[in-house]
Each structure stands twice: as structure tokens, then as C-alpha cells.
Residue, then its C-alpha position, 0 to 999 in steps of 0.5 A: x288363803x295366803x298370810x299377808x306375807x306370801x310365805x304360807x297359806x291356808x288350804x281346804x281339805x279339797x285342796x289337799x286332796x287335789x294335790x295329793x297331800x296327806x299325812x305321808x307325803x314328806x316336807x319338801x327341801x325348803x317349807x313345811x307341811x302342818x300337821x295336827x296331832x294326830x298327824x294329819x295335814x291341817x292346811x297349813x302350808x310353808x314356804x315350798x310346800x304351797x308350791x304343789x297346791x300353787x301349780x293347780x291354783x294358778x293354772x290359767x288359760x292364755x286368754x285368763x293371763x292377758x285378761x289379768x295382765x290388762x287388769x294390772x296394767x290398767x290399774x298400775x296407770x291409775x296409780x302412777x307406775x310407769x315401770x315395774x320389776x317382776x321379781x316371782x322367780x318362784x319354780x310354782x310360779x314359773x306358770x304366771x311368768x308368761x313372758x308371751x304375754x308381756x310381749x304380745x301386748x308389746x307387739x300390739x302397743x298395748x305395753x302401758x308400763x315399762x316391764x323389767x323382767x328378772x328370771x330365777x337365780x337356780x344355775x341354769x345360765x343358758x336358759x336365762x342368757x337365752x331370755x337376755x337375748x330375746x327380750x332387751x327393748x326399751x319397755x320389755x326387757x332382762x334385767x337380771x336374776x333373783x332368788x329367795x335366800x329365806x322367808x319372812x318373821x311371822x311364819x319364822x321362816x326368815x333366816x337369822x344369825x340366831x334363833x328365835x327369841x319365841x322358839x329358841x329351836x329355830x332360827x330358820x333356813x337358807x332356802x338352799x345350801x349357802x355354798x349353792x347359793x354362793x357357786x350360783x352367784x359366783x357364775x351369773x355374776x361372771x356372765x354380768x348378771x345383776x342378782x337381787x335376793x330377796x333376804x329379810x333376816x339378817x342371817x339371810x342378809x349377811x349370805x346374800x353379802x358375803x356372796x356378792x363379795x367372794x363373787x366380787x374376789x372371784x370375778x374382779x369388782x365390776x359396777x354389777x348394782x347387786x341388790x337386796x331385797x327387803x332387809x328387815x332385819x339386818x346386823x350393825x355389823x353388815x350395814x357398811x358392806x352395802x356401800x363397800x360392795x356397792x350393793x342397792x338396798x331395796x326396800x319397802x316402806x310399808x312392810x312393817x305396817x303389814x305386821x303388828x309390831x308386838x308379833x315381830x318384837x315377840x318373835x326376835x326380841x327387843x334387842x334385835x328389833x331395834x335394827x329393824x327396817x333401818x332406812x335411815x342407818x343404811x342411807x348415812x352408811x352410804x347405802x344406795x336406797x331404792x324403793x318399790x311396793x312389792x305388789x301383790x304381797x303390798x299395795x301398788x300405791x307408792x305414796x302410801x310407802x312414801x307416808x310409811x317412810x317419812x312417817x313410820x307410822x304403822x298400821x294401827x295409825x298411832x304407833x311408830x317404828x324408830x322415829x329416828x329412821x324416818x328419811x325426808x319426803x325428798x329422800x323418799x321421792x327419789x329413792x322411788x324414782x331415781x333410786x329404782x332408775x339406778x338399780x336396773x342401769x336405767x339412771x340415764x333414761x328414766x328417774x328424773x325429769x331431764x332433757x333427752x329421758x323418756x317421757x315417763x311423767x306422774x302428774x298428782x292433784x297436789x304438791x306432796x310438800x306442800x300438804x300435811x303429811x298425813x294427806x299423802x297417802x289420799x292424794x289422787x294421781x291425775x295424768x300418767x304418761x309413759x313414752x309421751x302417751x298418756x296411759x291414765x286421765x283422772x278426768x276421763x276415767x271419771x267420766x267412764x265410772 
């Protein structure tokens, strides 16, 4: 049973026993396994720990993978997504990524949203020049890299400037040595790789800059559209170095609705919480903003994160998050369509509705600025077209149901 966040989990004493956990077995290099007080494993699972339970969990057959991928393909047309980022690049999660599969219904003209594929950051170049070159089509291809630079709040795994307000002992970890992560950046940045790290504290946010900027010195400036995944806690410091190195700020409205504010206030305490996901702040400092859903750690329903983001209004549907970061139902439309579009190179195909782009069109029941705010989350998708075909009919999966 995995937190919310995707970051630990909860695992039965048969699952320990299958993946051989006990009270001897070491914490992995990045993760923790918890132990009673007796020192016997308590199912709880950090980070890379999950991994070694994740690898027979997720041990799928083909015909599971291409059942699963049908699924989400299905369900992505229903709620108007046309192109998506797989941004895993977990190594217990390697066995998911089946490229195979992706390509299969490619092939067979079954590929209903457009896949952009991003293999993990870990130093192995020739393995992910070698995908560059085999997947690179109009609706399956390699975008870049990702990596993990820490983890999230809740479980105080992100990695902050300075510790925990709640357990001073911690301010959490890189998940690998920051001069590694750096030499990684560095080298695929000079191969023209596009990186996204996924980096929630702002410890995290500032190694994920400071390498794209020695990458920057390294290498020479090149228009390389690096990236940021989450930013939820970032310093006052660092959010001009988004526009001065050219880096997107990939963000995801709805995840401060996925954590009780006072659980986040306690664990970073009041004056860092007033920088937390500061949409607003780093769209005035020039920040390029695009926005995604992070499926399946969120829901895959982009206007529930438009809501979030023009409304700050968290789960509790009465609290909100620093009214003075919302952004306009315009801002946030473009972030998702046209944003997204510029930070995988695709600002000339996809993003906009203009003469010569695909044909990748959403068509909802409602004009969004027309209605109360508060309905745009309830407003139903009613055609979804990718490449001139239509992909979803509201009308017609009624009559199915």
C-alpha cells in the first residue's frame, strides 16, 4: 500500500518474506527500511527500500503490460490528454517502462496519445543514445532523461537547505552524491539531452540549478529547456536562476491538495511554508511554467489542477494556499497546453491551435471562462481528437456504458 506521494509504502510480513527483508538486511544507498523496537522490520518502506518488494510486485506478463497500457490510453482519451511525459525512471521500475509495448501499438495504430519517453539520468549514455535513436516518431519518442534528486515532505525524505523543523536531526538527502549527480548532468547535457529532476525541497531545487549551471560553463549555453520537476519548496534565493539559466518550472497544481497543510506547515515550519509551491512568484521572475498532473501518484484529470491553480483551494475545499500565487484561468490553460508543448521542443507541432500543428484538439461540454470557478473541475470532456482521429466521443461511450 503506497503513501499517496509514491515515496514509501506499507508492505505485509508475507511481502518481507518474499523479498527477503529481515532485521539484518542493511538500508539500501538511498531509503530506509523501519524497524520496530525490537528491531524487526515494521513494513515500512522508504524510498529505495520499496524497490526490492516493487521487483516482485510489478512482475507483469506481456500481455498484462499491453492490457494495462489499453487501460490508460482509454482512460487518458476520456479526459482529454493527447500527449503525455513518462518521467519513472525509477531502476525497480525499469520492468514497467516497456518500451516494446509502447511501440507494438504504435505499429498496429492503436498509439491513442502521443508518448514522450524520458529514460533515467544514471551515467549510462550509450544505453539512452541507443533509445534516442530507435524511438524518435511523431507520437513515440526520447525526450530526454530524468532522475530523482530527493523525496517528498511527508516522509522527510525531500532534501532541504536546513533541517526539519519537527526533527531537527534531518534535513534529508540527495538521492545520490551531488558531485555524481552534477558529472551526470555535465556529460548528457553535452550529448544535447534535455534533464528533468524531480526536486521538491528546496535543498534539492538548488543542486538540480547549480548543475545545470556548471553544465551551462562546462559546455557552453545551448537552448537545452532543463527542467524541474515539482518545486514545492523552493528559496527566495534561487527563483531568478529559472529564467537566467532558462530552466521550465514543471509543476503540479493539485499536489498541495494531496497533503494536510498542517502536516507540511509542521514538518518545515512557518517561515519556510510561505515559499511553498510559488506558482505566481516564479511566473513574475520570468520562469517558463508548464504544468502536468504526475499520474499516477495524482489524477490524470488536468482541469481538477487548473481549479487548484487558479483557486488554491486545497482538499479540504475551504482552506487556501497563499491566495496571492493563484495565476488566471488563461495562465493555467496555457501552462498545460502550450507550456508543456515548449518544454519537450514540440511549441511548433503541439500547444496551440494554429494552421499546419497536429491535430491534437480537446473539446469540453462548457466554456471554462464562462462558468463559476468552482465547476471546472465537474466539467465533462466531449471529443478528443489526436492526429485528426478521434480518440474519445462522449456521445458514443454513453451509449456503450
Amino acid at each position: 500500500m503506497f503513501h499517496a506521494e509514491g515515496h514509501y509504502a506499507w508492505v505485509n510480513s508475507k511481502a518481507l518474506e518474499i523479498a527477503n527483508i529481515t532485521r539484518h538486511t542493511e538500508n539500501p544507498s538511498y531509503g530506509m527500511i523501519g524497524k520496530d523496537e525490537d528491531g524487526e522490520p515494521n513494513g515500512l518502506l522508504y524510498e529505495k527500500a520499496m524497490d526490492a518488494v516493487i521487483l516482485h510486485a510489478y512482475d507483469f506478463t506481456k500481455e498484462q503490460k499491453r492490457e494495462l497500457f489499453t487501460n490508460f490510453l482509454t482512460h487518458a482519451a476520456s479526459l482529454g490528454v493527447t500527449s503525455v511525459h513518462d518521467l519513472f525512471a525509477i531502476e525497480a521500475l525499469e520492468m514497467l517502462n516497456d518500451y516494446d509495448v509502447f511501440k507494438e501499438f504504435e505499429d498496429n495504430g492503436d498509439l491513442t496519445a502521443r508518448i514522450h519517453l524520458w529514460p533515467a539520468l544514471n551515467g549510462n549514455l550509450e544505453r539512452v543514445r541507443q533509445l534516442r535513436d530507435t524511438y524518435q516518431s511523431d507520437k513515440l519518442r526520447v525526450s530526454g532523461l530524468k532522475q530523482f534528486i530527493d523525496g517528498v515532505i511527508t516522509a522527510r525524505t525531500a532534501y532541504l537547505l536546513e533541517p526539519y523543523a519537527d526533527q531537527p536531526n534531518t534535513r534529508g538527502e540527495s538521492s545520490f552524491p551531488p558531485e555524481t549527480i552534477k558529472k551526470w548532468v555535465a556529460d548528457a547535457d553535452k550529448e544535447g539531452f534535455s534533464i528533468r529532476f524531480h526536486a521538491i525541497g528546496d535543498g534539492a531545487v538548488r543542486l538540480a540549478l547549480d548543475s545545470y549551471e556548471e553544465a551551462q560553463k562546462t559546455n557552453g549555453k545551448r537552448d537545452s529547456r532543463h527542467s524541474v520537476e515539482h518545486i514545492e519548496v523552493v528559496h527566495p534565493d534561487d527563483v531568478h536562476r529559472f529564467k537566467e539559466l532558462g530552466v521550465t518550472a514543471s509543476m503540479q497544481p493539485d499536489h498541495f491538495a494531496m497533503s494536510e497543510r498542517g502536516v507540511y506547515t509542521e514538518r518545515i515550519g512557518t517561515e519556510r511554508e510561505k515559499h511553498v509551491f510559488s506558482i505566481k512568484t516564479l511566473q513574475e521572475a520570468g520562469a517558463r511554467l508548464a504544468f502536468g498532473t504526475d499520474f499516477p501518484i495524482d489524477t490524470l484529470d488536468p482541469l481538477l489542477q487548473i481549479y487548484r491553480a487558479v483557486t488554491r483551494i486545497d482538499s479540504s475545499g475551504k482552506t487556501v494556499w497563499h491566495p496571492h500565487e493563484r495565476i488566471t484561468l488563461a495562465e493555467a490553460l496555457k501552462a498545460y497546453t502550450a507550456g508543456s508543448a515548449y518544454g519537450s521542443f514540440r511549441e511548433k507541432e503541439l500547444g496551440t491551435l494554429e494552421v499546419g500543428k497536429l491535430a491534437d484538439i480537446v473539446v469540453l461540454e462548457r466554456n471554462l471562462f464562462e462558468i463559476p470557478i468552482e465547476e471546472i473541475p465537474d466539467t465533462k470532456v466531449q471529443l478528443t481528437i489526436v492526429d485528426g482521429k478521434v480518440v474519445f466521443d462522449h456521445t458514443t461511450s454513453l451509449i456503450e456504458k
